[in-house]
Residue frames as qw, qx, qy, qz and C-alpha x, y, z in Angstrom:
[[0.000, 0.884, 0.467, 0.000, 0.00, 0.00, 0.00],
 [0.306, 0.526, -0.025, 0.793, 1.07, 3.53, -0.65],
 [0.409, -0.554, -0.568, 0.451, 1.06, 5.42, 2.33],
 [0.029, -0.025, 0.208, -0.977, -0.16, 9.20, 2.04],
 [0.084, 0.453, 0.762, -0.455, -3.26, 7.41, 2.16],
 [0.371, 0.680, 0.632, 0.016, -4.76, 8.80, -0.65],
 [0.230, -0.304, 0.504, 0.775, -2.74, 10.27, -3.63],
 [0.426, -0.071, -0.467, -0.772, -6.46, 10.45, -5.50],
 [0.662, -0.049, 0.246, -0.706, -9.63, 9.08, -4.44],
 [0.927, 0.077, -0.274, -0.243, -9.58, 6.02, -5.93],
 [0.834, 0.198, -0.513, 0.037, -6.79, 5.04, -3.82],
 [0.140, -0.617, 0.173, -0.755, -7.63, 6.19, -0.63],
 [0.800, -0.353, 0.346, -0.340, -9.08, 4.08, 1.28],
 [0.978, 0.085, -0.020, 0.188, -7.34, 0.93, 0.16],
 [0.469, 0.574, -0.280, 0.610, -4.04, 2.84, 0.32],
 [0.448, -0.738, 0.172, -0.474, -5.38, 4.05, 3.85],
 [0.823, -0.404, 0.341, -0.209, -4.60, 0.64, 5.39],
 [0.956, 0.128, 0.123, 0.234, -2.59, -1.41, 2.89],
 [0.491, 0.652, -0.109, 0.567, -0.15, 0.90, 1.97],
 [0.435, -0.749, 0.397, -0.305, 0.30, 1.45, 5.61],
 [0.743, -0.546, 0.360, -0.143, 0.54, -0.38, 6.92],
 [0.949, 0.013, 0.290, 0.120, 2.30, -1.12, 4.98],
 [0.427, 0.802, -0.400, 0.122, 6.17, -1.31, 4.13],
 [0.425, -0.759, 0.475, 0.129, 9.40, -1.89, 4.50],
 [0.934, 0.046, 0.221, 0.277, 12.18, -4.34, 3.81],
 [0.181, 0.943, -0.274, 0.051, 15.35, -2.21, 3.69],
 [0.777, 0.314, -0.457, 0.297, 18.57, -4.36, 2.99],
 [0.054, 0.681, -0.284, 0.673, 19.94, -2.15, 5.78],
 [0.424, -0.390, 0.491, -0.653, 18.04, -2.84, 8.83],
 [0.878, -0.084, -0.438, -0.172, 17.77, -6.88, 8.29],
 [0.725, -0.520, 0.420, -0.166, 18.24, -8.97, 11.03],
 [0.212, 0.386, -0.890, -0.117, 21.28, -11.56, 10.76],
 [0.045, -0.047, 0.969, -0.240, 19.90, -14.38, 12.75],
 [0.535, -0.165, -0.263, -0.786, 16.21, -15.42, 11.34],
 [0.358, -0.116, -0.868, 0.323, 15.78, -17.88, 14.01],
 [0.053, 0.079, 0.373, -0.923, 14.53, -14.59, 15.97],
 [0.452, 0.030, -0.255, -0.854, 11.52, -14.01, 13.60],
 [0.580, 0.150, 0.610, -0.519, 8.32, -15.31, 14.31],
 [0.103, -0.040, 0.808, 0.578, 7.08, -17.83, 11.37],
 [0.388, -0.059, -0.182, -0.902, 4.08, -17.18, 9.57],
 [0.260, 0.274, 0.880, -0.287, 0.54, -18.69, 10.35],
 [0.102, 0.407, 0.824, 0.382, -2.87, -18.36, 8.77],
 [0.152, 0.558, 0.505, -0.641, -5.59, -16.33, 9.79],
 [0.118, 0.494, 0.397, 0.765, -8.02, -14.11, 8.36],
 [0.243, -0.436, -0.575, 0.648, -9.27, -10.76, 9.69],
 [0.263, 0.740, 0.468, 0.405, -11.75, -8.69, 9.78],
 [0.357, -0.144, -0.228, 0.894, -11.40, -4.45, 10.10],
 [0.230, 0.800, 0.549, 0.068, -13.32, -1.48, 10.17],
 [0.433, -0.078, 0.231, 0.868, -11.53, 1.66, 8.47],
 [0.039, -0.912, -0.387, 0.131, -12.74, 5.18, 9.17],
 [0.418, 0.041, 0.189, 0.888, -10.95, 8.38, 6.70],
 [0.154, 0.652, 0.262, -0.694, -11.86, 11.87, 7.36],
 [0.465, 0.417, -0.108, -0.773, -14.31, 12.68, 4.92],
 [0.438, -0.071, -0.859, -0.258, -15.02, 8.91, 3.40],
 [0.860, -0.172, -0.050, -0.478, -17.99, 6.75, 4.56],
 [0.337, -0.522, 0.779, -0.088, -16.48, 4.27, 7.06],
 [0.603, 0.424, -0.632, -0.240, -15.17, 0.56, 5.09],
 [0.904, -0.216, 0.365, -0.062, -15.23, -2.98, 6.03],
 [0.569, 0.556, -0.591, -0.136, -12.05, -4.74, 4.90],
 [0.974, -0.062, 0.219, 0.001, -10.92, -8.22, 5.24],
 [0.023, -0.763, 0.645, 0.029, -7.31, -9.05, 5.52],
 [0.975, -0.185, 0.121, 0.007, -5.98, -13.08, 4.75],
 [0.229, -0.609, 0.756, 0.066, -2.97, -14.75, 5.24],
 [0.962, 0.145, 0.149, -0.175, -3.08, -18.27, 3.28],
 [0.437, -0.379, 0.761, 0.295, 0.02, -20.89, 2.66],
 [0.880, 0.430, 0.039, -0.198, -0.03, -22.04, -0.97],
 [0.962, 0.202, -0.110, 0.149, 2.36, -24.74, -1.38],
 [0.633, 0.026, -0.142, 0.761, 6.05, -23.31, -1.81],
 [0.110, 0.255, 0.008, 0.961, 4.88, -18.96, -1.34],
 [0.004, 0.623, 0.676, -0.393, 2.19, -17.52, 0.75],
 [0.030, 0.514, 0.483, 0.708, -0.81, -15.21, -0.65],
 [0.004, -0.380, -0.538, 0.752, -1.74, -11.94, 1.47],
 [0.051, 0.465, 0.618, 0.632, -5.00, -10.71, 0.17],
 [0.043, -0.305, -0.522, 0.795, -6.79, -7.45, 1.07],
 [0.091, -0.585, -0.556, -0.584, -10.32, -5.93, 0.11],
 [0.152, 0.202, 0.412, -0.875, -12.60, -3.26, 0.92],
 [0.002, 0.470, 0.636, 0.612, -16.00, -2.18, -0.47],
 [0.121, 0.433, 0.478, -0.755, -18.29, 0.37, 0.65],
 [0.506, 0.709, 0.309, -0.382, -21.47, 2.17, -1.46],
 [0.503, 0.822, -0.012, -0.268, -19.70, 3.85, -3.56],
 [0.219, 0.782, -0.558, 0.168, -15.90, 2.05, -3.86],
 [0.971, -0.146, 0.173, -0.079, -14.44, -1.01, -3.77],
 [0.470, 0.751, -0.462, -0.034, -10.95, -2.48, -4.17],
 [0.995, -0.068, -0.034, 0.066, -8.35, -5.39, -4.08],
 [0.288, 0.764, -0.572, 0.085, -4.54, -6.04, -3.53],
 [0.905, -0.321, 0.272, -0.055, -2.59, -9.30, -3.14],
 [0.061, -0.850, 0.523, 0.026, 0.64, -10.24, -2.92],
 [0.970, -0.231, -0.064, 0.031, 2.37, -13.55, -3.18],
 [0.042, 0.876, -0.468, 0.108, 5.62, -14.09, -1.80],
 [0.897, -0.123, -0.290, 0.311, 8.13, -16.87, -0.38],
 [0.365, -0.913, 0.173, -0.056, 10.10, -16.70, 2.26],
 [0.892, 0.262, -0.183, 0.320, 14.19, -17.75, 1.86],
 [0.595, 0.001, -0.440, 0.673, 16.62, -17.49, 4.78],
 [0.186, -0.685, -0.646, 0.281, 13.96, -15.65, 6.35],
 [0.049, 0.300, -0.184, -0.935, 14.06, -12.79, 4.20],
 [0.544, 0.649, 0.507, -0.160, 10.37, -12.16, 2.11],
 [0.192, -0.192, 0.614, 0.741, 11.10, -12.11, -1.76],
 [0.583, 0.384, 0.132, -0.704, 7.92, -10.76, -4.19],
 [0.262, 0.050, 0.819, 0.509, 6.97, -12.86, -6.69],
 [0.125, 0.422, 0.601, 0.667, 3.67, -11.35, -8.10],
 [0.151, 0.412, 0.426, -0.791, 1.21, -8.16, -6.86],
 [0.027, -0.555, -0.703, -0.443, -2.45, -7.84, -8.39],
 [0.087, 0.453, 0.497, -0.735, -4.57, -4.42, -7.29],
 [0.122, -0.580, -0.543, -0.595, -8.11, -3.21, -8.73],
 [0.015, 0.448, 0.497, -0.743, -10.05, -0.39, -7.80],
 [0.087, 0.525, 0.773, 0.344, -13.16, 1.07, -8.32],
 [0.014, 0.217, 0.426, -0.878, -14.85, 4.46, -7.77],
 [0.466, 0.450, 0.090, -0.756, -18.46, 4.91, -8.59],
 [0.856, 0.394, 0.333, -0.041, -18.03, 1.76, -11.45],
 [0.545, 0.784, -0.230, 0.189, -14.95, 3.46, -12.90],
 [0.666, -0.588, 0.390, 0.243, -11.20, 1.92, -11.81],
 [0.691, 0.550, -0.462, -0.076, -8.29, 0.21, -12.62],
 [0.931, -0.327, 0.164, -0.004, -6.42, -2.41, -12.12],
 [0.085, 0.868, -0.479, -0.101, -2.62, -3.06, -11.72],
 [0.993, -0.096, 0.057, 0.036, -0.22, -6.16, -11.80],
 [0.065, -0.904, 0.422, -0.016, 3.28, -6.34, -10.90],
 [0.935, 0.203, -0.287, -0.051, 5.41, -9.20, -11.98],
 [0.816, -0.510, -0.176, 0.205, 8.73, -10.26, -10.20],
 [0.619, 0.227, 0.166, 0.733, 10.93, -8.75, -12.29],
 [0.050, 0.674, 0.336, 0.656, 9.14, -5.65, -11.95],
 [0.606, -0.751, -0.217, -0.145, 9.56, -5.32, -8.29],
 [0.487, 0.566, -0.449, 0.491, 13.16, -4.34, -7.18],
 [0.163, -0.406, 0.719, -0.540, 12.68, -4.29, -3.20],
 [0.050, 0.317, 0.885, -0.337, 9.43, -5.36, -2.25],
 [0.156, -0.521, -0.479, -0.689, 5.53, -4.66, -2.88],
 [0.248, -0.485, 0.293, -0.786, 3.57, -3.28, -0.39],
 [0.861, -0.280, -0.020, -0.424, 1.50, -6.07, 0.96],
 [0.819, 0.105, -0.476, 0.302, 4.71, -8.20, 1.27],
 [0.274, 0.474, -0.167, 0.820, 6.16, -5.36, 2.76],
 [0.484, -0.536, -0.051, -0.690, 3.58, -5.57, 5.54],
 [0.964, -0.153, -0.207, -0.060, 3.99, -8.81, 6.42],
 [0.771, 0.223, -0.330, 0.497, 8.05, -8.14, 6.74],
 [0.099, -0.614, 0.180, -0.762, 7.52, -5.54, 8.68],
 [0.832, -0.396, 0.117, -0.371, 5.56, -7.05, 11.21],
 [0.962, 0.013, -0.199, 0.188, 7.77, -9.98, 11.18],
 [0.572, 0.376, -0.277, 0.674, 11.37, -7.96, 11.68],
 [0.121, -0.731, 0.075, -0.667, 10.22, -5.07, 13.40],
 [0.610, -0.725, 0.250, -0.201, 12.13, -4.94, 16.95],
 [0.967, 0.156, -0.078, 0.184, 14.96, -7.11, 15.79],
 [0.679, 0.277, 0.043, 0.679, 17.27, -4.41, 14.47],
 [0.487, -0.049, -0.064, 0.870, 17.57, -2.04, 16.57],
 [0.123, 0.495, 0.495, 0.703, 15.43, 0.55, 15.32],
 [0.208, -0.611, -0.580, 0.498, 14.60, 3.68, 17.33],
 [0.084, 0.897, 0.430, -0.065, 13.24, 7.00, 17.22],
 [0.414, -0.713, 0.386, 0.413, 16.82, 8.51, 17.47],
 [0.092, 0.314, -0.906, -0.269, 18.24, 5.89, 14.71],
 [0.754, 0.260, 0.442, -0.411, 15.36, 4.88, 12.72],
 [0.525, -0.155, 0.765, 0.340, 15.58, 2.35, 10.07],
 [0.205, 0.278, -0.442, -0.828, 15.34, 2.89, 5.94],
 [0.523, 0.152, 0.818, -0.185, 12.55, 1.22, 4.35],
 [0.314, 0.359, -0.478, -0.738, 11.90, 1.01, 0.61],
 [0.522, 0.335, 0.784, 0.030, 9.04, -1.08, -1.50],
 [0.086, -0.016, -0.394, -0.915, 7.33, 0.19, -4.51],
 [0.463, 0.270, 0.197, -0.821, 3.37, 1.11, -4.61],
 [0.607, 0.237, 0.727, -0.216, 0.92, -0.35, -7.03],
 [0.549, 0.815, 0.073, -0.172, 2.16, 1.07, -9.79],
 [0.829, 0.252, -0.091, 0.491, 5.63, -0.16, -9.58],
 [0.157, 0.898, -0.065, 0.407, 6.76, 3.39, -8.23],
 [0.558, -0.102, -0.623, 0.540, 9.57, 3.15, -5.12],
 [0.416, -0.730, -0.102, -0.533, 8.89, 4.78, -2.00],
 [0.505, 0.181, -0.596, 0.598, 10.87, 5.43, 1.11],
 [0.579, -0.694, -0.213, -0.370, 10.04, 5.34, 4.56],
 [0.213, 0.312, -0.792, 0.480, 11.65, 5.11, 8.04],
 [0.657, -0.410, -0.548, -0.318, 10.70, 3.40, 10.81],
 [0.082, 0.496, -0.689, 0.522, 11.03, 2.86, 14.37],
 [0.611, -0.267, -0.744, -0.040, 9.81, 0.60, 17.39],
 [0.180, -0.554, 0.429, -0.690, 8.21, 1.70, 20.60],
 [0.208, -0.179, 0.839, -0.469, 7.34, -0.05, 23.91],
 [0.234, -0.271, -0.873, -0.333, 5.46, -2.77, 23.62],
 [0.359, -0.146, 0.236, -0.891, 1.88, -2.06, 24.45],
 [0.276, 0.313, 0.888, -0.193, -1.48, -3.42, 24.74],
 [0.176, -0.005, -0.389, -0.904, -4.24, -3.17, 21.91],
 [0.158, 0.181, 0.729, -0.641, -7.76, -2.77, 22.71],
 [0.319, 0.228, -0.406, -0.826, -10.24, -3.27, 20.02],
 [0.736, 0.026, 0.270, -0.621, -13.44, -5.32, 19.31],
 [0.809, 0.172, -0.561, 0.009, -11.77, -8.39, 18.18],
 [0.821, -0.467, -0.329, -0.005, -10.50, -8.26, 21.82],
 [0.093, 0.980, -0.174, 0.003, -7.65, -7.53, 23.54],
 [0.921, 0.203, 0.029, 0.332, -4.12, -8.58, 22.42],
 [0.492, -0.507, 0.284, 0.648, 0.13, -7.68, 23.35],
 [0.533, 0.842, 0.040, 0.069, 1.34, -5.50, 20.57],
 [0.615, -0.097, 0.200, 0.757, 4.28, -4.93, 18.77],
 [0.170, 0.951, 0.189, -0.174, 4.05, -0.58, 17.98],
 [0.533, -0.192, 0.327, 0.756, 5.79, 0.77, 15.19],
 [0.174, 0.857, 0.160, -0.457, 5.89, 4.19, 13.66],
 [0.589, 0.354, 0.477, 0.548, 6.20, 4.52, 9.98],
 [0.035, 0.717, 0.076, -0.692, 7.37, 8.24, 9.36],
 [0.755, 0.581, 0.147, 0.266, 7.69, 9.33, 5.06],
 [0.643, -0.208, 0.099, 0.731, 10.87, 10.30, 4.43],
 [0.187, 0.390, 0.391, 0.812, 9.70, 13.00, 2.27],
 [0.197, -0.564, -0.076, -0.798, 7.11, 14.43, 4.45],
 [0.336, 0.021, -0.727, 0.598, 8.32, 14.11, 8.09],
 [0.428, -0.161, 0.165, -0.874, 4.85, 15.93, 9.08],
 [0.862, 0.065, -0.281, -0.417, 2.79, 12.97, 7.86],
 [0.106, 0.323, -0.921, 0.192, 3.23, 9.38, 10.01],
 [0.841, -0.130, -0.444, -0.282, 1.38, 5.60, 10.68],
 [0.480, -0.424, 0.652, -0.406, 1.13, 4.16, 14.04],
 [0.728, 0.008, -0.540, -0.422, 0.58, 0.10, 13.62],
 [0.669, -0.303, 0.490, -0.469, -0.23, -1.90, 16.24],
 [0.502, 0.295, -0.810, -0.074, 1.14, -5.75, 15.61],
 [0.972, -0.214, -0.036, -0.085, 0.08, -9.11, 16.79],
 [0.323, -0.717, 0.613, 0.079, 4.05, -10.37, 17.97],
 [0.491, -0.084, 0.863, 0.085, 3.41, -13.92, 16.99],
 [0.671, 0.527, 0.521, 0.031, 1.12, -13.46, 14.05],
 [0.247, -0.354, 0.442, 0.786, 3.19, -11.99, 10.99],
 [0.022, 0.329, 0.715, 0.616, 0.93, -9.93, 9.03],
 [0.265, -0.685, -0.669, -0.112, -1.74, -9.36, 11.27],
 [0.038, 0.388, 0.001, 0.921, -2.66, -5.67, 12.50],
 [0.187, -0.354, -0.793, 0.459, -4.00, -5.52, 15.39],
 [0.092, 0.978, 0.131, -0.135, -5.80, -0.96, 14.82],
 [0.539, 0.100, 0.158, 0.821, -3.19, 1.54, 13.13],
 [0.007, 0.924, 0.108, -0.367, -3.90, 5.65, 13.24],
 [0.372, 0.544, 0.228, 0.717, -2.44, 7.89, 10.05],
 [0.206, -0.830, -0.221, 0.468, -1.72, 11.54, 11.28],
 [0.530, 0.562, 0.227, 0.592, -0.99, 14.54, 9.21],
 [0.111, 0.456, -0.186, 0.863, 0.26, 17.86, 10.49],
 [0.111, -0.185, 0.682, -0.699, -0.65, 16.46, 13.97],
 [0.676, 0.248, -0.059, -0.691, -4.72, 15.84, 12.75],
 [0.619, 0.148, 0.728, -0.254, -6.30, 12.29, 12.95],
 [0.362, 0.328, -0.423, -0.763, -6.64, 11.10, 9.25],
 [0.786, -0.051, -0.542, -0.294, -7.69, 7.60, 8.92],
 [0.536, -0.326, 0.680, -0.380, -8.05, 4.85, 12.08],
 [0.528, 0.118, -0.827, -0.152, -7.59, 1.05, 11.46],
 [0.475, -0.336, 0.635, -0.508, -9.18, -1.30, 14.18],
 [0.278, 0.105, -0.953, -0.061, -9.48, -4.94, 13.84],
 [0.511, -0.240, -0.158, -0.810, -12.98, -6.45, 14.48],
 [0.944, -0.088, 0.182, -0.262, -12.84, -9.85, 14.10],
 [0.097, -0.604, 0.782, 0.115, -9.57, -12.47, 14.39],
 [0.970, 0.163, 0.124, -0.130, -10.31, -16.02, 12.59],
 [0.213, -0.427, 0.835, 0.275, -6.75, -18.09, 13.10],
 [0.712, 0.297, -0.464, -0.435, -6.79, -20.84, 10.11],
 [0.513, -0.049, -0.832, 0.207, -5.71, -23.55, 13.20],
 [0.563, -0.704, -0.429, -0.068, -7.19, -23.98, 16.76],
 [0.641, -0.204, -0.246, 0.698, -4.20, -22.15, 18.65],
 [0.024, -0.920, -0.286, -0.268, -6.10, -18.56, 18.72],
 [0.404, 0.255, -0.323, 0.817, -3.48, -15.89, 20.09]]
């Protein structure tokens, strides 16, 4: 997901949360030892995503294992606006490597749709880029002082640079229930005004627990997790 959260209307709201929350994967700030990292699991979840001035969105977030690469898949839809983005990846020496990104959107019956092949992807896409985040984040170090680079490219193939950092672990309170968190602040490198809070699951790579977008200090968009369906019986 692109993260100013909404670089045109049609790719606001699906940009609000995927493009947050998504990012990262900066050669820079890998961890040596992937032993550390938590290994992925199923699930699917559900959210409810509220941007100033949009009619508030239901989206659904999964996590699914297909064979040798796993497939994150996000949607929204509301009245007037609907859209898609999924990612597959594989994981190798516990680094995440794209192999293909699909997004469509819609506004009013009028969209498009994008597709990014492997070759076409030089760091990472966003929706991998979520997952790796969540997975790394607190490994390497990364603080508000000495925050770490993060680069992926958008849904148009475009790079994009972020930093990041990791604060004290907290506790997230939200109508799927309440669950430890891993909090990390995604700032843009380009416009140090503008920054994503995300609230992580520790143990579930991928999974978002509520996130908050702020712009020149001003509430813009609020993530919050509704509903948590693990894909085994071992519910976090």
């Amino acid at each position: 997901m692109q993260h100013t959260f909404a670089r045109n209307t049609r790719h606001g709201l699906m940009g609000a949360t995927l493009t947050a929350a998504l990012m990262t994967n900066s050669a820079a700030a890998l961890a040596d030892d992937s032993a550390s990292l938590a290994s992925p699991q199923p699930f699917e979840a559900h959210y409810r995503l509220d941007i100033r001035g949009w009619p508030s969105a239901n989206i659904t977030h999964t996590l699914t294992h297909e064979g040798s690469h796993w497939l994150s898949d996000m949607s929204f839809s509301i009245a007037v606006a609907r859209g898609n983005e999924r990612s597959r990846f594989y994981i190798d020496d516990g680094d995440t490597h794209s192999l293909l990104y699909n997004s469509s959107y819609s506004l009013f019956g009028v969209g498009d749709s994008y597709q990014l092949n492997q070759d076409d992807i030089p760091s990472i896409d966003r929706q991998a880029a979520l997952f790796d985040l969540s997975r790394r984040a607190g490994t390497e170090g990364c603080t508000e002082s000495n925050p770490c680079d993060i680069d992926f490219v958008d849904h148009r193939g475009r790079d994009e640079h972020f930093q990041y950092f990791v604060n004290e672990p907290t506790t997230a309170r939200v109508p799927a229930g309440e669950f430890d968190a891993k909090q990390v602040t995604l700032i843009d490198a380009e416009k140090p005004d503008r920054h994503l809070l995300i609230n992580f699951h520790p143990d579930w790579p991928g999974l978002i627990l509520s996130a908050t977008y702020e712009k020149e200090g001003r509430r813009q968009t609020t993530l919050t997790m509704t509903q948590f369906t693990p894909a085994e019986d071992n519910a976090p």
